[in-house]
C-alpha positions as a Markdown table, in Angstrom:
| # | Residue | x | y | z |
|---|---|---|---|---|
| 1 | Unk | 0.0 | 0.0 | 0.0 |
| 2 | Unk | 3.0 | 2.3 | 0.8 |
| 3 | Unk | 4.5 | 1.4 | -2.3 |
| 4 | Unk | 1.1 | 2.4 | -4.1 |
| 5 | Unk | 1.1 | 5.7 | -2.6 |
| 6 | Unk | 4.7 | 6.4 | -3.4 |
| 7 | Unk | 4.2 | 6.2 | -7.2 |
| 8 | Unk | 0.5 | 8.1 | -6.9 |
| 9 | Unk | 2.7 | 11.2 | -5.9 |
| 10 | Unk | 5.1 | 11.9 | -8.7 |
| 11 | Unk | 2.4 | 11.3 | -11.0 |
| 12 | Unk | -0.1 | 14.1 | -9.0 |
| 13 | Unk | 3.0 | 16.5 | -9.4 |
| 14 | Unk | 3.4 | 15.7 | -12.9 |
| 15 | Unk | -0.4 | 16.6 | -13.7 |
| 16 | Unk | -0.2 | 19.7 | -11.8 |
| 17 | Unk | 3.4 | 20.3 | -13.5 |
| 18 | Unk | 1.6 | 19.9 | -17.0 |
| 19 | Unk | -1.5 | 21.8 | -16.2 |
| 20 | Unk | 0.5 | 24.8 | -15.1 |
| 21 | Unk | 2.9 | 25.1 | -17.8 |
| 22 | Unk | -0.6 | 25.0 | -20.0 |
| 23 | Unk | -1.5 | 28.1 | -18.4 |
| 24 | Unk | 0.9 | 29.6 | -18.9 |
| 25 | Unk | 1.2 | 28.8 | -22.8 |
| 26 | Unk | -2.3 | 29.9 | -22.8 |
| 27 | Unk | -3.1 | 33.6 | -23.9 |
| 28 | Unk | -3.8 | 35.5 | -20.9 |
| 29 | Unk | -6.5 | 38.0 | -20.8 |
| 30 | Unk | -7.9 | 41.1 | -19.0 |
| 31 | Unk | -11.3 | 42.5 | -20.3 |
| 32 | Unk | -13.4 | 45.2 | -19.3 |
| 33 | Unk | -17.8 | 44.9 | -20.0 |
| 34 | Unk | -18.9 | 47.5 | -22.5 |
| 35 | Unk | -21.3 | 49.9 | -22.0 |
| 36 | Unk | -22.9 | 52.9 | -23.6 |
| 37 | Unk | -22.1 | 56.6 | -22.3 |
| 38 | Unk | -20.8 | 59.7 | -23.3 |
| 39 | Unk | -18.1 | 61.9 | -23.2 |
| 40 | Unk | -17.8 | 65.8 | -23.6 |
| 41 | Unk | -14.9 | 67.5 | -25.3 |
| 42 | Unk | -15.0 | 70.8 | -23.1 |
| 43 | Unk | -13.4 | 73.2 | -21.0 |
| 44 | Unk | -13.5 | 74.4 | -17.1 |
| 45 | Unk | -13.6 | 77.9 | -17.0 |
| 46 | Unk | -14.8 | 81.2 | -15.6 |
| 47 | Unk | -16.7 | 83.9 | -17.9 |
| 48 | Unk | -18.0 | 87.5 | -18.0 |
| 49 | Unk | -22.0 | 87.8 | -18.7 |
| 50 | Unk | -22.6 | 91.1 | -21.3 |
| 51 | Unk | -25.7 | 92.2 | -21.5 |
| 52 | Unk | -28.0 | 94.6 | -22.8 |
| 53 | Unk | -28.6 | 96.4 | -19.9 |
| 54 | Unk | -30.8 | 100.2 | -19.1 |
| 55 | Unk | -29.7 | 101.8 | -15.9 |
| 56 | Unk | -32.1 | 104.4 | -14.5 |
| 57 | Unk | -30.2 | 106.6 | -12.3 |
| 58 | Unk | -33.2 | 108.7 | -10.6 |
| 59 | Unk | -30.6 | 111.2 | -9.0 |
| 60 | Unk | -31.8 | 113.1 | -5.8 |
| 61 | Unk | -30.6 | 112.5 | -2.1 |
| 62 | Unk | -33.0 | 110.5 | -1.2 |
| 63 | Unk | -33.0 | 106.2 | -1.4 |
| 64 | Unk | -34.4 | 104.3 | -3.8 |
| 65 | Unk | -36.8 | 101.3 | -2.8 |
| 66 | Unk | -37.7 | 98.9 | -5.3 |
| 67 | Unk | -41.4 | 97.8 | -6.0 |
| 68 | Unk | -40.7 | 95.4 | -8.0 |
| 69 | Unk | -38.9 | 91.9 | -7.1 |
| 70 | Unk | -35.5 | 91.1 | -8.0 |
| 71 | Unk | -35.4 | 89.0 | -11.0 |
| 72 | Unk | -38.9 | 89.7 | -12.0 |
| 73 | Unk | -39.8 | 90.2 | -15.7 |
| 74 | Unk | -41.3 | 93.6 | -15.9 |
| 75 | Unk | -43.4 | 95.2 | -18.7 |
| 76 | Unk | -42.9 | 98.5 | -20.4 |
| 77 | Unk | -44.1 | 101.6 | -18.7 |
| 78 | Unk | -44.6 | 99.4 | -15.4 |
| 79 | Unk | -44.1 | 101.1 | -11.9 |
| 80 | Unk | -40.7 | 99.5 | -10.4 |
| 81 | Unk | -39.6 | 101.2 | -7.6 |
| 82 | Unk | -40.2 | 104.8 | -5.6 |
| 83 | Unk | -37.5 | 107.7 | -5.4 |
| 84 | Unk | -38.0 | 109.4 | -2.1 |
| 85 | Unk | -37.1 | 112.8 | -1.5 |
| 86 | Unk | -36.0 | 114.6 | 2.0 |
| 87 | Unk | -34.3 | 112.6 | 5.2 |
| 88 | Unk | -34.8 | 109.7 | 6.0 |
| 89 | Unk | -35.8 | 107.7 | 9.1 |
| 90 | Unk | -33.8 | 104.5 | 8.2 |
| 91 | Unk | -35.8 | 102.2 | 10.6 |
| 92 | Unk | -38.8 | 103.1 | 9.4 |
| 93 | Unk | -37.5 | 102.8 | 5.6 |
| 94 | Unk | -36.8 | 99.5 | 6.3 |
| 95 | Unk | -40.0 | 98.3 | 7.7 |
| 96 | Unk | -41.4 | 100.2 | 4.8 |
| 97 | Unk | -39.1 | 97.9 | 2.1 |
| 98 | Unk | -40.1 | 94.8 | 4.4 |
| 99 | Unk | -43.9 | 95.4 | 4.0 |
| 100 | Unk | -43.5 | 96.4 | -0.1 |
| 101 | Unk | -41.7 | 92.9 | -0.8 |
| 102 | Unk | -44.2 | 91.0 | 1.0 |
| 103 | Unk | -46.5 | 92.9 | -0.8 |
| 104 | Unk | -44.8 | 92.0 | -3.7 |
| 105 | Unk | -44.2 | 88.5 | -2.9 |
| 106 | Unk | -48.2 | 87.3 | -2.2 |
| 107 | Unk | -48.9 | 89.2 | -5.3 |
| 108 | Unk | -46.2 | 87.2 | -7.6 |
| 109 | Unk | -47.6 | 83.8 | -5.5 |
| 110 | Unk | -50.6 | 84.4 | -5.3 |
| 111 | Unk | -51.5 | 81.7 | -8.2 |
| 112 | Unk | -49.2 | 79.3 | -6.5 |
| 113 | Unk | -48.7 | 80.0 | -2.6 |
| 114 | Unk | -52.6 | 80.3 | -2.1 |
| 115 | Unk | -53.5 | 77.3 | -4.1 |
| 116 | Unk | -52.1 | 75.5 | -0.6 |
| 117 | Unk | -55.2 | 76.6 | 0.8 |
| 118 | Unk | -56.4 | 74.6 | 3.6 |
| 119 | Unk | -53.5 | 72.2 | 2.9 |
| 120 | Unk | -50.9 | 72.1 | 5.2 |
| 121 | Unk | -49.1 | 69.4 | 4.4 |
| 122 | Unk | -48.2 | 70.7 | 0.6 |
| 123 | Unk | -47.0 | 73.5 | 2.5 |
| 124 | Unk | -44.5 | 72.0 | 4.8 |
| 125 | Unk | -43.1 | 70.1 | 2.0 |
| 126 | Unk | -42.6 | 73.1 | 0.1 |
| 127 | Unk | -41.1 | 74.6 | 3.0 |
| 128 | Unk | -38.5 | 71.9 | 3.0 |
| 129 | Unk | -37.5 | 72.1 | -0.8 |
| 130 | Unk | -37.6 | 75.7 | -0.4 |
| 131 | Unk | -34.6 | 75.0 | 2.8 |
| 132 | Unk | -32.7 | 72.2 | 0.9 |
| 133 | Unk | -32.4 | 75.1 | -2.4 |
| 134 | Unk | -31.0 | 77.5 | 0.7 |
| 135 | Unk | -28.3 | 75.2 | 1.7 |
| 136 | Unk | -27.2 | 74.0 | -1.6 |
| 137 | Unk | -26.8 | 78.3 | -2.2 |
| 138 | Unk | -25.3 | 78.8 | 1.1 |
| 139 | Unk | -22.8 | 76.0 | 0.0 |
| 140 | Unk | -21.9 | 77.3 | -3.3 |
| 141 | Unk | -21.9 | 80.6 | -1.8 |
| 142 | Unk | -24.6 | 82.3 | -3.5 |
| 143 | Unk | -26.0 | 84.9 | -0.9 |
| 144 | Unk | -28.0 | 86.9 | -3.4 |
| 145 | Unk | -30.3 | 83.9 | -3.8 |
| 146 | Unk | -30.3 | 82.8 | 0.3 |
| 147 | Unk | -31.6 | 86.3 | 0.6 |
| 148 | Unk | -34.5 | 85.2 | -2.1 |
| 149 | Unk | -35.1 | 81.8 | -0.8 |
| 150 | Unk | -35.4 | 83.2 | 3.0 |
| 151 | Unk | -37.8 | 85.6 | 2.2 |
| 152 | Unk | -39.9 | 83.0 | 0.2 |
| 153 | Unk | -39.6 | 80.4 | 3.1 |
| 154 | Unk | -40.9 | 83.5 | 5.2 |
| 155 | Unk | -43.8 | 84.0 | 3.4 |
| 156 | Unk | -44.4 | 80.3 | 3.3 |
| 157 | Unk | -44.5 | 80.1 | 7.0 |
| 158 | Unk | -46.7 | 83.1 | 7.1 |
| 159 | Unk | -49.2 | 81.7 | 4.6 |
| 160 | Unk | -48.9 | 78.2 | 7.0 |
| 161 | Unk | -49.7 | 80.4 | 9.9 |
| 162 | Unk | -52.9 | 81.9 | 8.0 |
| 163 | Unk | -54.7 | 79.1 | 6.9 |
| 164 | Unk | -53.9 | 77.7 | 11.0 |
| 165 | Unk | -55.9 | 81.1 | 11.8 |
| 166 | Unk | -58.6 | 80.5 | 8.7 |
| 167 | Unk | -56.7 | 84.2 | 7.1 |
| 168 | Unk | -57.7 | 84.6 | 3.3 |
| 169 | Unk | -55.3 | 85.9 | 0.7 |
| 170 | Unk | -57.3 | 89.2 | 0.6 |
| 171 | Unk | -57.5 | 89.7 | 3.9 |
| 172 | Unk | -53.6 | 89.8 | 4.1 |
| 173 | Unk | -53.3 | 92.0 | 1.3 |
| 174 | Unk | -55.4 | 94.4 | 2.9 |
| 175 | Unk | -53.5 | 94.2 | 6.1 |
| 176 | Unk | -50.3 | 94.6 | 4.1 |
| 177 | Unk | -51.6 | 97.7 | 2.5 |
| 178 | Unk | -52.6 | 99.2 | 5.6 |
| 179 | Unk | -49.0 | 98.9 | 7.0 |
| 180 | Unk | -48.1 | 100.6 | 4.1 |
| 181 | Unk | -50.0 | 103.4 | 4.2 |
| 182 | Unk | -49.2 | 104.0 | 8.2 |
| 183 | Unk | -45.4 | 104.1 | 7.5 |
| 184 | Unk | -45.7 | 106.0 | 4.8 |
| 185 | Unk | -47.6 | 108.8 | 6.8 |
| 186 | Unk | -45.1 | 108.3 | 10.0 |
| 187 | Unk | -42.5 | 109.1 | 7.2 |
| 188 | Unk | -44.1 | 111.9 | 5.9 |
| 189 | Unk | -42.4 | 112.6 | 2.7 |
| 190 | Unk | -42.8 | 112.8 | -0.8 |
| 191 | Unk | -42.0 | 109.8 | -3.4 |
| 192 | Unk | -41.6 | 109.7 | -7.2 |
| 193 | Unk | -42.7 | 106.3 | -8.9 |
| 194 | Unk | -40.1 | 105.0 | -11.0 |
| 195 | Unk | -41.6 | 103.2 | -14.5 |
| 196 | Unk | -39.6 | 100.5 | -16.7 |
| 197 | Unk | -38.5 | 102.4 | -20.1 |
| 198 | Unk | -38.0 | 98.7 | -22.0 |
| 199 | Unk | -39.8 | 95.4 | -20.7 |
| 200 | Unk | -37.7 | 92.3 | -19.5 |
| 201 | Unk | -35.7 | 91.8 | -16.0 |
| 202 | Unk | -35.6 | 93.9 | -12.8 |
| 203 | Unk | -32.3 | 94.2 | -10.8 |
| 204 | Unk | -30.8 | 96.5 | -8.3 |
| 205 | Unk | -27.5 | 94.5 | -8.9 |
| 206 | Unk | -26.0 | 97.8 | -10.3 |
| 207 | Unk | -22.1 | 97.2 | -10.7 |
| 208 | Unk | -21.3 | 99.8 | -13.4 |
| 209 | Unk | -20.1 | 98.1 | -15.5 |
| 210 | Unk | -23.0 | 98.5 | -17.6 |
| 211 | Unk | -21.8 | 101.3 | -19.6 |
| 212 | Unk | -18.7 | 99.9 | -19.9 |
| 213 | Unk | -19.1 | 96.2 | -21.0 |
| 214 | Unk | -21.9 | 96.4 | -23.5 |
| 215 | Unk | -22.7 | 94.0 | -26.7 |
| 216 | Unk | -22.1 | 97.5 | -28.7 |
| 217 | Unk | -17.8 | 97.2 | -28.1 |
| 218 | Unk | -17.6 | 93.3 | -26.7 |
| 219 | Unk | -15.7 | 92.7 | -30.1 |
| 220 | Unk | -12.9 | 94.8 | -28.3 |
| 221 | Unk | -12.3 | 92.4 | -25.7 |
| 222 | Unk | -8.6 | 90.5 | -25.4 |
| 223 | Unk | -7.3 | 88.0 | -23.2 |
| 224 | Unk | -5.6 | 90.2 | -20.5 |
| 225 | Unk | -8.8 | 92.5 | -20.3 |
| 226 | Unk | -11.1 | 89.8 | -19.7 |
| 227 | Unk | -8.8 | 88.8 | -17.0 |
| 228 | Unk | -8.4 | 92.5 | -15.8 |
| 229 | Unk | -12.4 | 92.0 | -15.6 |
| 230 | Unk | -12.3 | 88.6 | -13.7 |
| 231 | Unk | -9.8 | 89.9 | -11.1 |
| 232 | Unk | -12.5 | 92.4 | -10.1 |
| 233 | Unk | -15.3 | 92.4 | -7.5 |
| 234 | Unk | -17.3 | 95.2 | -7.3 |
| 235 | Unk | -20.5 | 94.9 | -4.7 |
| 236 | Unk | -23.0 | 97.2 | -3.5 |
| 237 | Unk | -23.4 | 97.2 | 0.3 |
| 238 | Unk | -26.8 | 96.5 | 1.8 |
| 239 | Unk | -28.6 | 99.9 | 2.1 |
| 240 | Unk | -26.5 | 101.7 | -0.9 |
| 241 | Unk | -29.2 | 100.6 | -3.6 |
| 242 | Unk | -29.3 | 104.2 | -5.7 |
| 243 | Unk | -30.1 | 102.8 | -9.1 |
| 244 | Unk | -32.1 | 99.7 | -11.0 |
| 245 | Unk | -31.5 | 98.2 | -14.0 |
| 246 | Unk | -34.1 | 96.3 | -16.9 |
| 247 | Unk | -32.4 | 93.5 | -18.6 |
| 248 | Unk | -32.8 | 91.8 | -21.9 |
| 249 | Unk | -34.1 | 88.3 | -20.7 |
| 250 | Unk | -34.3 | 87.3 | -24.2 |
| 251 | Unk | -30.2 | 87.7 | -25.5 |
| 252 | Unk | -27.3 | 87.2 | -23.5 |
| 253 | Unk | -23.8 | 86.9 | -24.5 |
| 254 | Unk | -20.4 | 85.0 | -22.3 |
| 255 | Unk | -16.9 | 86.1 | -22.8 |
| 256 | Unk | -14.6 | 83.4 | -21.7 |
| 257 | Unk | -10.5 | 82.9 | -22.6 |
| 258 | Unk | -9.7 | 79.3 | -24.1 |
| 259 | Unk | -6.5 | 77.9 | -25.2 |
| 260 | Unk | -5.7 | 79.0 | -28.8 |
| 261 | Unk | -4.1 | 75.4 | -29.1 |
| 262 | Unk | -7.5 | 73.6 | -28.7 |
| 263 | Unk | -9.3 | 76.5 | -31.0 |
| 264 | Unk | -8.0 | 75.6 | -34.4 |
| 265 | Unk | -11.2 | 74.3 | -35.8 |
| 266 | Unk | -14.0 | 76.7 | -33.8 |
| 267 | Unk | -15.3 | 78.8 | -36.0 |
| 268 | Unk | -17.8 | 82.1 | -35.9 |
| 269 | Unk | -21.5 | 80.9 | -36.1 |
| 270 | Unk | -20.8 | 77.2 | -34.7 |
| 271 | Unk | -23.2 | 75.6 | -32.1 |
| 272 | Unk | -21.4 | 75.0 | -28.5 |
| 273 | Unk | -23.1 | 74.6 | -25.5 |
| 274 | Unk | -22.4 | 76.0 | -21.9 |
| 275 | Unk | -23.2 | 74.6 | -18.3 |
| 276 | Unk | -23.1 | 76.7 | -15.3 |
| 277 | Unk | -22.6 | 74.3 | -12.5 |
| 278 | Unk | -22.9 | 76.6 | -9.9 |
| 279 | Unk | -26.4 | 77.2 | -11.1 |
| 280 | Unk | -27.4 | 74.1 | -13.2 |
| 281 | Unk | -26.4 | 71.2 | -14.4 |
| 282 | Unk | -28.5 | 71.4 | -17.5 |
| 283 | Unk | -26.5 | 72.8 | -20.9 |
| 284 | Unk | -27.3 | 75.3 | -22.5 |
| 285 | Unk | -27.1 | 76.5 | -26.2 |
| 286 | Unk | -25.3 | 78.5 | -27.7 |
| 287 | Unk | -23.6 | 80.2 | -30.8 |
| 288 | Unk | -20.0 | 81.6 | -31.2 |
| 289 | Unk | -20.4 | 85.1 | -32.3 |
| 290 | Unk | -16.7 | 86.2 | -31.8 |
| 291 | Unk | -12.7 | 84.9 | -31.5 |
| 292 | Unk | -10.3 | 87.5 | -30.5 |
| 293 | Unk | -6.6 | 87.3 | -31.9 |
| 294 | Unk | -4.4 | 85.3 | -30.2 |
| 295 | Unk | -3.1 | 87.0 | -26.6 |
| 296 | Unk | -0.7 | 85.1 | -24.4 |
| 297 | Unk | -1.3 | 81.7 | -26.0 |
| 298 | Unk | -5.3 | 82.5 | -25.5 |
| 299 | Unk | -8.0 | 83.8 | -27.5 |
| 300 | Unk | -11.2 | 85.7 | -25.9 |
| 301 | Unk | -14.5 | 83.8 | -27.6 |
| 302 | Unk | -17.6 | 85.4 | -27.0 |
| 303 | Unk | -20.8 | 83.3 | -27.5 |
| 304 | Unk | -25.1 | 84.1 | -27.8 |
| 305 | Unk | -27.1 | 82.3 | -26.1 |
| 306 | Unk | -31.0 | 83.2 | -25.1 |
| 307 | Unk | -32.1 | 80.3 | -22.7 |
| 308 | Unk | -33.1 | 81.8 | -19.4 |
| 309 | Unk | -31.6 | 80.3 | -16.6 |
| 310 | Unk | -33.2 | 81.6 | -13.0 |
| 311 | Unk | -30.5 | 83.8 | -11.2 |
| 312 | Unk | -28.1 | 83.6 | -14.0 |
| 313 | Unk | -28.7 | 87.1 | -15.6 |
| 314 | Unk | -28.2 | 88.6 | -12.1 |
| 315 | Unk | -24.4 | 87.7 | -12.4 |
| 316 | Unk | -21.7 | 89.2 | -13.8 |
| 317 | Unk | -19.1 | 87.0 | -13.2 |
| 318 | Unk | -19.6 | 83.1 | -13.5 |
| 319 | Unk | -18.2 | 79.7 | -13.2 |
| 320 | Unk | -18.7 | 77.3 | -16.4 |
| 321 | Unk | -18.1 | 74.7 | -19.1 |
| 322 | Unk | -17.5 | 75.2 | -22.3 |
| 323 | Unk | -18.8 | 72.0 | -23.8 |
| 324 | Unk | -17.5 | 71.9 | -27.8 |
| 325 | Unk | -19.3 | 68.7 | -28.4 |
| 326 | Unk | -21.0 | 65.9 | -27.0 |
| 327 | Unk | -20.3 | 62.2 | -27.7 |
| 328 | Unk | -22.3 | 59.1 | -27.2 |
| 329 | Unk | -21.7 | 55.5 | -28.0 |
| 330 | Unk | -19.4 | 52.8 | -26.4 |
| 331 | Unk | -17.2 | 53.8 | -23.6 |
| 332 | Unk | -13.7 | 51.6 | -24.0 |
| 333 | Unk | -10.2 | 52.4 | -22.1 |
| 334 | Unk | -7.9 | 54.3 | -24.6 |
| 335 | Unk | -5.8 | 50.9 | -23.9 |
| 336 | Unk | -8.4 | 48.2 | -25.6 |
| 337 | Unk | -7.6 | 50.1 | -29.1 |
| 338 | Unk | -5.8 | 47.4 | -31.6 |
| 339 | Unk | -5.1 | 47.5 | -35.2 |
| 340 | Unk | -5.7 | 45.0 | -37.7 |
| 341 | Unk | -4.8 | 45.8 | -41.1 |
| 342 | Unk | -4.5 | 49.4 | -40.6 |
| 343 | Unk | -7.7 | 49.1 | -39.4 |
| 344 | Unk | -8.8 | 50.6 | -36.0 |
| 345 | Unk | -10.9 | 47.7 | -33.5 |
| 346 | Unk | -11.1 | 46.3 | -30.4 |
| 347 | Unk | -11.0 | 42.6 | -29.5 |
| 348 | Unk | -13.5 | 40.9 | -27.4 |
| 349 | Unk | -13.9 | 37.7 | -25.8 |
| 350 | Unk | -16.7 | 35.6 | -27.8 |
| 351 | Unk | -17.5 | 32.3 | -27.0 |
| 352 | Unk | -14.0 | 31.7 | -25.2 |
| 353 | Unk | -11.8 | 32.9 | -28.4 |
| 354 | Unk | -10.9 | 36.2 | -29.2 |
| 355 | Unk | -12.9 | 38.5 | -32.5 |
| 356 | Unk | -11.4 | 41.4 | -34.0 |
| 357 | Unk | -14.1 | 44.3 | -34.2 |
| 358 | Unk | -13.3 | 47.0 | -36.5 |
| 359 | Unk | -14.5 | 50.5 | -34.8 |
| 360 | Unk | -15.1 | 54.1 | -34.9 |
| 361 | Unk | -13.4 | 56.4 | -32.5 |
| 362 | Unk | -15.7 | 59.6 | -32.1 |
| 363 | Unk | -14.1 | 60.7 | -29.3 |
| 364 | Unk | -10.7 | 60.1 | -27.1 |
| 365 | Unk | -8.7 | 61.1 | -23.9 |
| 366 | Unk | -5.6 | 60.1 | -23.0 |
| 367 | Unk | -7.8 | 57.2 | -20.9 |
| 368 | Unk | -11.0 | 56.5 | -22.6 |
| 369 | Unk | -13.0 | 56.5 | -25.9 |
| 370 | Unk | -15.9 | 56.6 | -27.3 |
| 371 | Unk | -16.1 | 54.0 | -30.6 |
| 372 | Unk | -19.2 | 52.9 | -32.4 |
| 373 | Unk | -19.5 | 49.6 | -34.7 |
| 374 | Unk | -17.4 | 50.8 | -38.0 |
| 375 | Unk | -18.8 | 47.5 | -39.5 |
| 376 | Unk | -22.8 | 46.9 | -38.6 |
| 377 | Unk | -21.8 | 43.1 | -39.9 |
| 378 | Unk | -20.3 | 42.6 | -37.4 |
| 379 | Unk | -21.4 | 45.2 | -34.6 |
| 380 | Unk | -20.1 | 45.5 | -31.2 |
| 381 | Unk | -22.5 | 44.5 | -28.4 |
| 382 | Unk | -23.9 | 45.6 | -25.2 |
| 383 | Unk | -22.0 | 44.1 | -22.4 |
| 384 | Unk | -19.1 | 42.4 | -25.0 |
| 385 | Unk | -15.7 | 41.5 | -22.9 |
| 386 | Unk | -13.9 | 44.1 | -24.4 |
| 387 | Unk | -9.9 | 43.1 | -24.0 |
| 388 | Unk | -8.0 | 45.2 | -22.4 |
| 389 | Unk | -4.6 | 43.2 | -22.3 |
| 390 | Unk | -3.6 | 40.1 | -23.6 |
| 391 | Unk | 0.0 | 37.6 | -23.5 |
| 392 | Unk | -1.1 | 37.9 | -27.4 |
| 393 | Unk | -3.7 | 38.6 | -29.9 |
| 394 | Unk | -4.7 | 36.4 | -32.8 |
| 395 | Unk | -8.1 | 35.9 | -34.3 |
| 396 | Unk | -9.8 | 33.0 | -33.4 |
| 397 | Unk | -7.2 | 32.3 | -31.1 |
| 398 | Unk | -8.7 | 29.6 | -27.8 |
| 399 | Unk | -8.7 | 32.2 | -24.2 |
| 400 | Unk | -8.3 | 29.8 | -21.1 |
């Protein structure tokens, strides 16, 4: 028996011996599973917003207090703000401008705010979505629109508050009013109504700059003065509003600086789309209108674009990407690309032996691609083992 076992174990090593050295004669592979995506060919930048712009100046020494809402679309000839004349009791100016946006505020809601009636639930989960959008703005450090969101989740509360004490709409308009009218007496002076020369967008965000950058002299723009603009911050305290502006809503143009290596084929009139992260991730269209001469190994390209984008047009200065173009098809690693009679393909894993597929490359990093099928005879698939690496390639060839 101990003579049996003695010849059993060469033999076992032998097996092993044989089935190892197989192995390793055998083409060894690593594959990755295709899938469909897409890739953008863009660029991470920051950009100037020109507009076209009116700034009403109403002069004077006294303040100006807006009627109207920032960021609301206004109509020609319609009454946005009030010019008041004489000193000023600043605490009861303020209550005053307290009392005209909430005014303001249940007139602009009042299709949508006091449709809640008698439903407190849809309010509270307004409320919420309304303090989830003023964290993500608090985040990304947008105060101009936690100041909007807070007064909206003010007035949401309030309109909570009224339906708890059966209140109507009306009712609190008429209140509202009447605080009006008592401040204005206690203040005791004089105001001139301010109306909209053009219709579109109402903003006290007055940087001056809007004589300055205009769509009439963009076309002047270079490289170093769109960085001269960028390295600027002009703000207007709280309390220093002396001027409102309209704004086109409908036409908008961006000024960014791109490489002038990567700008070879862009050309004036071309379709490009933008995304303003900080804002949205949705793109937006848009249509180069201008490309500076070369500055410093960058060119200034100015681009149209007339999708409204809420808060966007409030901005001067933004964050972005300029996407050139947009690819979909099979993501591969730059790494699976092989040649096969000067022919561009990949090699997958079918049925345990390896098929050349001949492919297009739309797009390409220095790490991935996007192919499609160059041959619909013979088409890539959905979940293919695409190889990534292999001891050696040869159609047809048996994988272990």
């Amino acid at each position: 028996m101990k003579h049996k076992i003695n010849i059993l174990i060469p033999i076992f090593a032998l097996l092993v011996l044989m089935y190892a050295v197989r192995s390793f004669a055998g083409t060894r592979v690593q594959t990755e599973t295709l899938r469909r995506s897409s890739m953008e060919d863009l660029f991470s930048t920051k950009g100037v917003i020109i507009k076209y712009e009116s700034v009403i100046e109403p002069g004077g020494t006294g303040g100006l207090e807006p009627i109207s809402q920032e960021g609301a679309r206004v109509a020609t000839g319609q009454e946005i703000a009030v010019v008041y004349t004489g000193s000023v009791d600043t605490e009861l100016q303020n209550q005053l401008e307290q009392v005209n946006k909430k005014i303001v505020q249940v007139e602009k809601n009042q299709a949508n705010l006091f449709t809640f009636t008698g439903d407190v639930s849809r309010l509270e989960q307004k409320i919420t979505e309304q303090i989830a959008a003023l964290v993500k703005s608090s985040l990304a450090g947008d105060m101009a629109s936690v100041s909007e969101i807070q007064f909206v989740i003010e007035s949401l509360c309030e309109k909570k508050a009224q339906i708890a004490e059966g209140n109507t709409p009306q009712n609190l308009l008429t209140e509202l009013q009447a605080q009006k009218n008592k401040l204005e007496a206690q203040i005791g002076y004089a105001g001139r109504k301010l109306a909209a020369p053009r219709a579109g967008l109402f903003s006290t965000a007055v940087d001056g700059l809007e004589d300055i950058l205009t769509p009439y002299n963009m076309t002047e723009l270079t490289p170093n003065a769109v960085d001269k603009l960028l390295e600027q911050s002009v703000r207007k305290e709280a309390g220093e509003i002396s001027a409102c502006k309209i704004i086109d809503n409908f036409r908008y143009f961006v000024a960014v600086n791109l490489p002038a290596d990567r700008l070879d084929t862009l050309k004036i009139d071309e379709a490009v789309h933008l995304r303003f992260y900080d804002l949205s991730g949705d793109l937006i269209p848009a249509t180069v209108h201008y490309i500076s001469p070369e500055e410093n190994e960058y060119k200034t390209v100015i681009v149209e674009a007339n999708q409204h984008l809420e808060t966007l047009l409030k901005k001067r200065f933004v964050n972005l990407e300029f996407v050139r173009n947009r690819y979909a098809g099979y993501r591969i690693s730059v790494k699976s690309l092989r040649s096969k009679d000067d022919v561009p393909g990949v090699y997958v894993r079918r049925e345990d032996m390896l098929r050349f597929i001949p492919v297009t490359i739309l797009y390409n990093t220095q790490d991935a691609a996007i192919v499609e099928s160059a041959d619909e005879s013979i088409p890539l698939r959905l979940y293919d083992e695409v190889v990534v690496s292999a001891s050696s390639y040869e159609e047809g060839k048996l994988l272990q």
